[in-house]
C-alpha positions in Angstrom: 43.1 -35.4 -37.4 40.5 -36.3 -34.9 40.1 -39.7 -33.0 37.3 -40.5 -34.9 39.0 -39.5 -38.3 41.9 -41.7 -37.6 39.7 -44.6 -36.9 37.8 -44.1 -40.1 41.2 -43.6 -41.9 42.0 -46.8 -40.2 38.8 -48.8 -41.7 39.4 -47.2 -44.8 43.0 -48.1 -45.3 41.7 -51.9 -44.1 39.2 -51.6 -46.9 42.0 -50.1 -49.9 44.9 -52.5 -49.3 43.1 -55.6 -48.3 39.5 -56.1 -50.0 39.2 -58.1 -52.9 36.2 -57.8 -55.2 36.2 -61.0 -56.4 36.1 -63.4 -53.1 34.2 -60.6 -51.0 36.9 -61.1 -48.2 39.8 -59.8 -47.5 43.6 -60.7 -49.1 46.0 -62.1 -45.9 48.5 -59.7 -47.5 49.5 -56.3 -48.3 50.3 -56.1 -51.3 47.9 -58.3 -53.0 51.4 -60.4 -54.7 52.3 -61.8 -51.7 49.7 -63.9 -51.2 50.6 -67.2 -52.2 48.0 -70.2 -53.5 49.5 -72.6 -50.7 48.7 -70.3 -48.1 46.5 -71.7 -45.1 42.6 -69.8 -44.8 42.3 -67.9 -42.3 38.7 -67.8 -41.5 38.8 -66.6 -37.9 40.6 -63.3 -39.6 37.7 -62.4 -41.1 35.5 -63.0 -38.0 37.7 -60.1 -36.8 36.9 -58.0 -40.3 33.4 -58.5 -39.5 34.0 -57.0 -35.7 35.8 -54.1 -36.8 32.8 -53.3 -39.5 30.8 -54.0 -36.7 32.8 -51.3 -34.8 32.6 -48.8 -37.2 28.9 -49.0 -37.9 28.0 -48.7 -34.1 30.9 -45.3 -33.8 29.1 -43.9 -36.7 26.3 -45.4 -38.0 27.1 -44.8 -41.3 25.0 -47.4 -43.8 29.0 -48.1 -45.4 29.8 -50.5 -42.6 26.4 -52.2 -42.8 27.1 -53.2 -46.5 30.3 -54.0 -45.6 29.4 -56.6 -43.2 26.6 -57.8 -45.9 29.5 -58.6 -48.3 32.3 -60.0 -46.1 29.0 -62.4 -45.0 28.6 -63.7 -48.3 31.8 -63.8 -49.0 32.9 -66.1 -45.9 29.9 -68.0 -46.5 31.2 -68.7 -50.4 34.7 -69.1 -49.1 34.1 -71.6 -46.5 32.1 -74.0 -48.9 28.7 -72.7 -48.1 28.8 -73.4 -44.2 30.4 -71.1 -41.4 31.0 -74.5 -39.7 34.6 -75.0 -39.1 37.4 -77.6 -38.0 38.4 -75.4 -35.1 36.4 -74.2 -32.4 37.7 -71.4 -31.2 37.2 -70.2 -35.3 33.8 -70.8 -35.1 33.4 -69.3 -31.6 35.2 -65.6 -33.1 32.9 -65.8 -36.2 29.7 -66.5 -33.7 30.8 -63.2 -31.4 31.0 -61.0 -34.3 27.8 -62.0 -36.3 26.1 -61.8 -32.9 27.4 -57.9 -32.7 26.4 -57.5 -36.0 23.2 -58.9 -35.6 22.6 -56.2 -32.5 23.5 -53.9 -34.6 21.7 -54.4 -37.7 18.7 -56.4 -36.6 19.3 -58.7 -39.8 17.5 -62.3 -38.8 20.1 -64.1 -40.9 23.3 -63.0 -38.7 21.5 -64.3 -35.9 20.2 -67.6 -37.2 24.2 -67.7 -38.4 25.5 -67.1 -34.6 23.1 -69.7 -33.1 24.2 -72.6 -35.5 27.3 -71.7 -34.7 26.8 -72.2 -31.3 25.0 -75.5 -31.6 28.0 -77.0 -33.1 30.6 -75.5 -30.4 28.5 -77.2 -27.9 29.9 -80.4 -29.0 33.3 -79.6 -27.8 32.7 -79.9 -24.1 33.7 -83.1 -23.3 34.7 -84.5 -19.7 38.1 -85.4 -20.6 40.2 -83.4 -17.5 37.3 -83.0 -16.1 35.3 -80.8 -18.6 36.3 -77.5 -20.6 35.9 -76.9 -24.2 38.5 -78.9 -27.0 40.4 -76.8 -29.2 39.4 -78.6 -32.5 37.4 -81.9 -33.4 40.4 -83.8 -34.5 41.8 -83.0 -30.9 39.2 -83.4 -28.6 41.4 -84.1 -25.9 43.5 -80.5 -26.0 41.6 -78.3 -24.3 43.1 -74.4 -24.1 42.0 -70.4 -23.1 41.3 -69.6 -26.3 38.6 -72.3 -27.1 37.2 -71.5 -23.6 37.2 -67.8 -22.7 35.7 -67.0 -26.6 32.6 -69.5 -25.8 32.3 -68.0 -22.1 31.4 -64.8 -24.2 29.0 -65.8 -26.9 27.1 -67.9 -24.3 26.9 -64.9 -21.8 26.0 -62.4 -24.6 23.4 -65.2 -25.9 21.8 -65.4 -22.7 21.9 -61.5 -22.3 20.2 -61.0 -26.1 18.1 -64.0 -26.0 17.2 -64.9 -22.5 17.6 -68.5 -22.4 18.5 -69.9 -19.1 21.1 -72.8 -20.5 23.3 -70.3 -22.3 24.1 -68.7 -18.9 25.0 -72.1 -17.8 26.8 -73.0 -20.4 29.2 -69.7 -19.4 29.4 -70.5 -16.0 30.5 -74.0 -16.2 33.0 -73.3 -19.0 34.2 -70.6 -17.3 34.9 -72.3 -14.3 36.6 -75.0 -15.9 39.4 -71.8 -17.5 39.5 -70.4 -14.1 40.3 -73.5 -12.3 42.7 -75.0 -14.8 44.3 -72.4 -16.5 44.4 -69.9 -14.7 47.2 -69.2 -12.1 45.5 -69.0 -8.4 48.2 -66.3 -7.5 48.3 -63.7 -9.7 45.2 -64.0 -11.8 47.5 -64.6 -15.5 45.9 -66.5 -17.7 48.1 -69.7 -19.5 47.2 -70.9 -23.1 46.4 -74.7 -22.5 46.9 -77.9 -21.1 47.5 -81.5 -22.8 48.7 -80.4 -26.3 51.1 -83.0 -26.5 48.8 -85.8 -25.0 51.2 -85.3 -21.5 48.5 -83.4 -19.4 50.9 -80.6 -18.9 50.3 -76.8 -19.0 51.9 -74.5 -21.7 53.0 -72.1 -19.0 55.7 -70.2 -20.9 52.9 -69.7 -23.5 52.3 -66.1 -22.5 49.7 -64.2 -24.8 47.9 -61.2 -24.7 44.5 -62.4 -25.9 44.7 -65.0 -23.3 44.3 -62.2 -20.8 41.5 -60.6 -22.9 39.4 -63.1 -23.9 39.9 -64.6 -19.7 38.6 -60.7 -19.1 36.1 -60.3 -21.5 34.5 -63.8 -20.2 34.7 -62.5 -16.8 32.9 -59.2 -17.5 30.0 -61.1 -19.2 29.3 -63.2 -16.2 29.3 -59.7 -13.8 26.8 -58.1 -16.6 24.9 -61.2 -16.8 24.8 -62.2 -13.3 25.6 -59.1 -11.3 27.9 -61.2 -9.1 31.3 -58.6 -8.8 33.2 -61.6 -8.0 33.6 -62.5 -11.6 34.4 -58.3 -12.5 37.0 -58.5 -9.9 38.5 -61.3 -11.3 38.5 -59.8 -14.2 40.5 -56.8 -13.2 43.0 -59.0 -11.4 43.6 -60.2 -14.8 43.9 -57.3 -16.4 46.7 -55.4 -13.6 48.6 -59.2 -14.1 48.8 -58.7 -18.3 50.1 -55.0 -17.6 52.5 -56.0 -15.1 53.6 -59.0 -17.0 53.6 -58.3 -20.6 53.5 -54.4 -21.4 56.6 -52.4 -20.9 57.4 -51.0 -17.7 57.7 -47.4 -18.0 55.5 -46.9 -21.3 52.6 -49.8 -20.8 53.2 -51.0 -24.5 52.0 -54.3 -25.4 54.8 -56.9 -27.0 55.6 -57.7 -30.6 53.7 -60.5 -30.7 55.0 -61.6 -34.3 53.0 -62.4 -37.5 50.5 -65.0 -38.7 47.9 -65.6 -35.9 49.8 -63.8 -33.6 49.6 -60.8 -35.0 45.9 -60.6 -34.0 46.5 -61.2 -30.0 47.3 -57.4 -29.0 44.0 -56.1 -31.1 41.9 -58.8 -29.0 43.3 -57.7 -25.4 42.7 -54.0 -26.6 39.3 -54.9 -27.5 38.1 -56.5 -24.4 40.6 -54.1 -22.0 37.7 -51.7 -23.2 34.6 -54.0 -22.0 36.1 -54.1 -18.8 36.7 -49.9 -18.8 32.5 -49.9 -19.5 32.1 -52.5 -16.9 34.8 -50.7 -14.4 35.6 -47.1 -15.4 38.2 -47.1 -12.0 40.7 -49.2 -14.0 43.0 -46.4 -14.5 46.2 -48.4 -15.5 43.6 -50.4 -17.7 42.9 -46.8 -19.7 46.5 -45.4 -19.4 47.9 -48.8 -20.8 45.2 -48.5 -24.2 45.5 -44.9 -24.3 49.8 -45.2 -24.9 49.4 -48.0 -27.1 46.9 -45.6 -29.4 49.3 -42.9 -28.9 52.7 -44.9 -29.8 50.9 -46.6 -32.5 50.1 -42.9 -33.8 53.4 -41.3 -33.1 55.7 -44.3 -34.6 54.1 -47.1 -35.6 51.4 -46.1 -38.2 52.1 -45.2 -42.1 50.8 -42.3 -42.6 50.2 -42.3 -46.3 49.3 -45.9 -46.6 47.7 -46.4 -43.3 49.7 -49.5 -42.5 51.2 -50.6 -39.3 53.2 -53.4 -38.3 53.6 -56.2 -35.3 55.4 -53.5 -33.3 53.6 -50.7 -32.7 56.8 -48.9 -32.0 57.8 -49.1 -35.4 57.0 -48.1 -39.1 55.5 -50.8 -40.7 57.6 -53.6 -43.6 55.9 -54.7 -46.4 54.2 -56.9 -46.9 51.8 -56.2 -43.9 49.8 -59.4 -42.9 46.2 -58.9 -42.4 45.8 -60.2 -38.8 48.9 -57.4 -38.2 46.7 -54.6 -39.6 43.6 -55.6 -37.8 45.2 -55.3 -34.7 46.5 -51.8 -35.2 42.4 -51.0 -36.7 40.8 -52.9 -33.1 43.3 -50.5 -31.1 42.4 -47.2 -32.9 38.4 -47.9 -33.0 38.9 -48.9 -29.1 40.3 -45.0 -28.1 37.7 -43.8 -30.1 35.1 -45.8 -27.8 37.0 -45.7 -24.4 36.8 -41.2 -25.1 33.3 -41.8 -25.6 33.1 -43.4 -22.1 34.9 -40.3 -20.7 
């Protein structure tokens, strides 16, 4: 089976065990019976459902993935109570990134229109509390972390990049500043999750994540594409040899067990921007040989082969029931080897 037939496996599998017909998004578990009705939404998960579609229709350009990302649209707009406004903003910022992709890829007015009143309403998370940086969520304005940060870094670089406007590219440059100089450790380049959860100013340091490090990399790639300035690419790869050195096996470069729930989505969201920075600098050899093990040990022992499952170890067959953030993961890591051989 080819890389590309394993990827479409992948999307297909994502499709079978997850989809349901009636909502137009996907079930947070394999099998459908163990979702419960008390069960917290997830609506950044399907951001990520929209990404992978997003994925698939630019590997192939198959018209499946485009009505795919029609449905799960609707859907999440119906699920969400009619608005893709949100009480978290690094939920809203996810769901921005991937209906900004989609629109790029599609052309379709209404993702766009979508993505920019998204963006209009992350804007109101900057405040100057700790001198500036992006809150986590509204009812916390005051708790300001990586993941609220480095996502809306991103969408304001790509904005600027698709749409030209001058005060999207500041916008990423002083929220980006604000990660680097507060989160970020001066030595080494890792990337810690956030500072004054508790309302004690203090710095989650053993909070070590992998999409920390991606979405820190991915923001700093933007920048170098949007500004040409290979200060912000280098800083990027300095981030990227710290998460290998840190958090992959030595020996093997494969990415932690990360758990399940929200979790379960970090390792697909490194892997995904690991690649960004592979377009941006195709030198990054550790950077390829750490995504290129993760595909293969994910192939080799982690992956079901007849029901296209994987777990939160990549190492190992998958238990059911599968969580969807889990399986999306193991889908972002298979469609990112398929991308990173087209680079080669």
């Amino acid at each position: 089976m080819s890389i590309m037939n394993r990827a479409d496996f992948a999307q297909d599998a994502l499709m079978g065990n997850y989809w349901n017909e009636t909502t137009s998004i996907m079930n947070q578990w394999y099998p459908r019976e163990a979702n419960r009705a008390d069960e917290n939404y997830y609506y950044w998960w399907q951001a990520h459902v929209i990404d992978v579609f997003v994925d698939g229709l630019n590997r192939t350009g198959d018209r499946l993935y485009k009505d795919r990302i029609e449905a799960i649209y609707e859907g999440l707009l119906r699920s969400n109570g009619g608005t893709f406004l949100h009480h978290y903003y690094d939920d809203m910022e996810w769901l921005g990134l991937a209906l900004l992709r989609a629109y790029q890829a599609t052309g379709n007015e209404a993702y766009k229109q979508s993505a920019l009143e998204l963006w209009a309403d992350i804007k109101t998370a900057w405040s100057e509390h700790m001198g500036g940086g992006m809150a986590w969520n509204k009812g916390q304005l005051d708790y300001k972390n990586t993941p609220a940060n480095a996502p809306a870094a991103i969408l304001a670089a790509r904005l600027f990049q698709c749409f030209g406007d001058k005060s999207d590219l500041e916008w990423a440059l002083k929220i980006y500043k604000w990660n680097k100089e507060n989160l970020v450790d001066p030595e080494t380049g890792f990337v810690w999750d956030g500072i004054n959860r508790l309302g004690d100013m203090q710095i989650d340091y053993d909070w070590a994540f992998t999409y920390c490090q991606g979405v820190y990399i991915g923001a700093g790639v933007e920048l170098y594409r949007s500004t040409g300035d290979r200060s912000f690419l280098e800083e990027a790869k300095r981030t990227a040899h710290a998460c290998i050195v840190r958090l992959c096996s030595p020996g093997n470069h494969v990415l932690p067990d990360e758990g399940i729930d929200d979790t379960g989505l970090f390792k697909g969201i490194l892997v995904r921007y690991l690649v960004e920075l592979l377009r941006a600098a195709p030198e990054m050899n550790e950077v390829r040989e750490a995504v290129l093990a993760n595909r293969a040990i994910l192939l080799e022992q982690g992956l079901d082969k007849a029901s296209g499952l994987c777990g939160p170890s990549w190492e190992s067959l998958p238990v059911v029931p599968v969580q969807l953030s889990v399986q999306l993961s193991g889908v972002m890591l298979l469609e990112a080897a398929e991308a990173l051989q087209r680079l080669e």
